[in-house]
Legacy VTK file of the C-alpha trace (Angstrom):
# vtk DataFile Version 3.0
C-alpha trace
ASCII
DATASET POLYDATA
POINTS 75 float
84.243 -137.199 -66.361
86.874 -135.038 -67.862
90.498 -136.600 -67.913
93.584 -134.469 -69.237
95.719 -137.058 -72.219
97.766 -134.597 -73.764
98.802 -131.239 -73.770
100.095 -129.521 -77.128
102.328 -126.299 -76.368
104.852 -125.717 -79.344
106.344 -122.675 -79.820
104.298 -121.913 -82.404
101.422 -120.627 -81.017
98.168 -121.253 -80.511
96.745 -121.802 -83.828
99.688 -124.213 -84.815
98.987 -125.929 -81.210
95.424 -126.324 -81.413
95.512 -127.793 -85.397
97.446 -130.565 -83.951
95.482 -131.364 -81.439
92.378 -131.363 -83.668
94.201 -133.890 -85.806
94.892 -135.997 -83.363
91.908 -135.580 -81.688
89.886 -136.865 -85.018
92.103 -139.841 -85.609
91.466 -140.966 -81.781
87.782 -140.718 -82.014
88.056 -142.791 -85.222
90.126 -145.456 -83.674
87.128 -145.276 -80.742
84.666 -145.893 -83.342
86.139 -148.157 -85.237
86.944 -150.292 -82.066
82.817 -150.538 -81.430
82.094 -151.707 -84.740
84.512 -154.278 -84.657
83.748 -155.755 -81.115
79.982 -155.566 -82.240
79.218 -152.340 -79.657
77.215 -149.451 -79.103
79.430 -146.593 -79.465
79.482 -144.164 -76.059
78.060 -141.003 -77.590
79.779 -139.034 -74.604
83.029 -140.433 -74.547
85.660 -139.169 -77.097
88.377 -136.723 -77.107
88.417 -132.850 -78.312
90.578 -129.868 -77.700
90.291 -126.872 -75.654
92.748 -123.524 -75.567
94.900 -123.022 -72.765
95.510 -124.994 -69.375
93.562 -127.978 -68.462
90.452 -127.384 -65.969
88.535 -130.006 -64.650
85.287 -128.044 -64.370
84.535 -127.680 -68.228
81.655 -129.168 -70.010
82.102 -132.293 -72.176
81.161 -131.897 -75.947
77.847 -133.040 -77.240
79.566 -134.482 -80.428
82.760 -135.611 -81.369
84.630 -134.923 -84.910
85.872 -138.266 -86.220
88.296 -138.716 -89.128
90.639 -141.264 -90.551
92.836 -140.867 -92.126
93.036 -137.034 -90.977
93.425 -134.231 -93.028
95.686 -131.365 -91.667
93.659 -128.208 -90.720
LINES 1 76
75 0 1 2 3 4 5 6 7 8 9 10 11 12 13 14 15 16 17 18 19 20 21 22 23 24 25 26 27 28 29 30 31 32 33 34 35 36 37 38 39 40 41 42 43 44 45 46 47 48 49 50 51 52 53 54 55 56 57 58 59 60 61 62 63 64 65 66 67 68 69 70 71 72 73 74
């Protein structure tokens, strides 16, 4: 299932926009994974959260992997 959380759409283009979400996106899955390994659980290997360019559509594919990072490092 694909569910929209957050949209990024500064002024500052693309680039700038889609950084940000990449950040975010890696600090999110961390918190996911960190949350399984404290409450003792499997991780889901197809939930997590990633970015994709432009407006949300819910017939796009769901990634294989998920990048995972904490804390982040800016792009």
């Amino acid at each position: 299932m694909r569910v929209h959380f957050a949209t990024f759409d500064a002024a500052d283009g693309l680039e700038y926009n889609l950084a940000n979400c990449r950040m975010a996106a890696r600090a999110l899955n961390a918190n996911v994974a960190a949350l399984a390994e404290k409450l003792a659980y499997e991780r889901q290997s197809d939930l997590g959260y990633w970015c994709e360019a432009g407006a949300f559509d819910q017939r796009g594919d769901v990634p294989a992997t998920f990048d995972t990072e904490w804390p982040t490092e800016a792009e």
